[in-house]
C-alpha positions in Angstrom: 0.0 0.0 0.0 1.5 3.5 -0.7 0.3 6.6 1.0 -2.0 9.6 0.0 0.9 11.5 -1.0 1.7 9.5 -3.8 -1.9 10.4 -5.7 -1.9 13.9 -6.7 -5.0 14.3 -8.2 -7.9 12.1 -9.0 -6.8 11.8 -13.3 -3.5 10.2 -12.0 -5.7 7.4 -10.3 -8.2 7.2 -13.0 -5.8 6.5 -15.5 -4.0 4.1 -13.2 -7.3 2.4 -12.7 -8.1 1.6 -16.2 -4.6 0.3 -16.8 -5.2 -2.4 -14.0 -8.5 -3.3 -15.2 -7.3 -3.5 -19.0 -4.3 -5.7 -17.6 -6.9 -7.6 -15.6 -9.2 -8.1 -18.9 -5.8 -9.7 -21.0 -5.3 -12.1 -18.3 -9.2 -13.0 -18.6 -10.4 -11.2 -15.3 -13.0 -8.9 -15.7 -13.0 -6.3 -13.3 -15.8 -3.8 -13.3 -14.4 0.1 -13.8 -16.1 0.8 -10.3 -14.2 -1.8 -8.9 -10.9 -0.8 -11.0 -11.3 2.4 -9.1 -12.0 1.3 -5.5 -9.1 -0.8 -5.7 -6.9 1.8 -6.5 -7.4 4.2 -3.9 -7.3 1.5 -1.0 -4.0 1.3 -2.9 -3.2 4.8 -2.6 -4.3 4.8 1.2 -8.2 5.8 0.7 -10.8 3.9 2.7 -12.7 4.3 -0.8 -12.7 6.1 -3.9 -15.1 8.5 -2.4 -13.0 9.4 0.3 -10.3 10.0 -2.6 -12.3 11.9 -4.3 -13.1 14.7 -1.2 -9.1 14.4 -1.0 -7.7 15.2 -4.2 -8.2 17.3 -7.2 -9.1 16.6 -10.6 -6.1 17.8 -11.9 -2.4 17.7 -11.2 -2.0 21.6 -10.6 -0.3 23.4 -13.6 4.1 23.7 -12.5 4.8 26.9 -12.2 6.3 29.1 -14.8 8.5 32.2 -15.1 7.1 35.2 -13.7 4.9 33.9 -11.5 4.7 35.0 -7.8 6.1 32.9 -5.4 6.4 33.2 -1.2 8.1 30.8 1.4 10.8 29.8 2.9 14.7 30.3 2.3 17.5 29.0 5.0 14.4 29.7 7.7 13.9 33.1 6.3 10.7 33.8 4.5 10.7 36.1 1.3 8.1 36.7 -1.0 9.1 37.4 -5.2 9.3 36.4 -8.7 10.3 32.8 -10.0 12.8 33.9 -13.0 13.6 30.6 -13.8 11.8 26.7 -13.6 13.5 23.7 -15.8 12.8 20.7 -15.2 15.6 17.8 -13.9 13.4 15.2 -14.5 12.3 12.3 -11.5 10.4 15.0 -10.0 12.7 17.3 -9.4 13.4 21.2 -11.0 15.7 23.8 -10.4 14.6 27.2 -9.9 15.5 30.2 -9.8 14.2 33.0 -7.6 13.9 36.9 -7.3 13.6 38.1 -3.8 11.6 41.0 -3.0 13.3 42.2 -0.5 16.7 40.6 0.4 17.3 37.9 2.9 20.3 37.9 5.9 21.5 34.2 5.0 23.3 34.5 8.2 22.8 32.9 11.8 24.5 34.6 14.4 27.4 36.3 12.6 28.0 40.2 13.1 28.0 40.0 8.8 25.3 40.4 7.0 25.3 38.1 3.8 22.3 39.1 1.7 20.8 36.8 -1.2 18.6 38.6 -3.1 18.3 35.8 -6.0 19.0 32.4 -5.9 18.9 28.8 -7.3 17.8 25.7 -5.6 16.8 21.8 -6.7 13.3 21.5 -5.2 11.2 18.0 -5.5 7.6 18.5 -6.9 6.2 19.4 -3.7 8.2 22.6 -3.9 10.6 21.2 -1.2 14.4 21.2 -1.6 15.7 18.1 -0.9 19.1 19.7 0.3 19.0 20.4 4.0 19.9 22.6 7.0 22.1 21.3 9.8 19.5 21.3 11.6 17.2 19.5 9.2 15.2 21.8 7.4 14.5 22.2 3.5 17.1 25.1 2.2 13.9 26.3 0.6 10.3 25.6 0.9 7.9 27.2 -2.0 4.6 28.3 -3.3 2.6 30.2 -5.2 2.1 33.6 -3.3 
């Protein structure tokens, strides 16, 4: 069984239902689509397909682009700016590039101040980086502002 965060949206486990039940059919089981899709969401986690569908959307949410607006989190520090820059690295992953509205003291406990005011990061497609903090956290966490 896999967890809820694996299905992002209820297309994902529509198709993924109707590959089952077409793999099911060439090996001379007929499964019912109704019963194709409550058997993958207990798969995904879901007591049902009706609790997956109050769960997720219908759609994966469109990546986001240049010249969006973005907000969260950088080294601890939140910020708030303009994505200048999203390609795709492929298994999930992106690397983006970031405008800062205002810049950020990437310093803990120095008497410097080293402002970032743009910057580049690897993030998974939860918008998480998967490079960490010593003391655990993301480098950067974001979202659409």
């Amino acid at each position: 069984m896999t967890s809820h965060e694996t299905a992002r949206s209820r297309e994902v486990l529509k198709t993924e239902a109707r590959i089952w039940r077409e793999q099911c059919q060439a090996r001379g089981e007929p499964v019912t689509h109704g019963a194709a899709l409550e058997a993958v969401a207990r798969r995904h986690g879901f007591r049902d397909w009706n609790a997956a569908c109050g769960l997720l959307p219908e759609r994966d949410p469109a990546p986001l682009a240049s010249g969006e607006r973005v907000a969260g989190t950088y080294l601890g520090h939140p910020f708030e700016g303009v994505l200048v820059a999203a390609t795709p690295l492929g298994a999930g992953q992106s690397r983006v590039t970031v405008l800062f509205d205002a810049p950020v003291n990437v310093t803990a406990g120095s008497p410097y101040a080293h402002l970032r005011q743009r910057v580049t990061a690897t993030l998974d497609e939860d918008g998480t980086s998967p490079a960490r903090t010593g003391n655990g956290e993301p480098h950067m966490r974001l979202r659409r502002a």
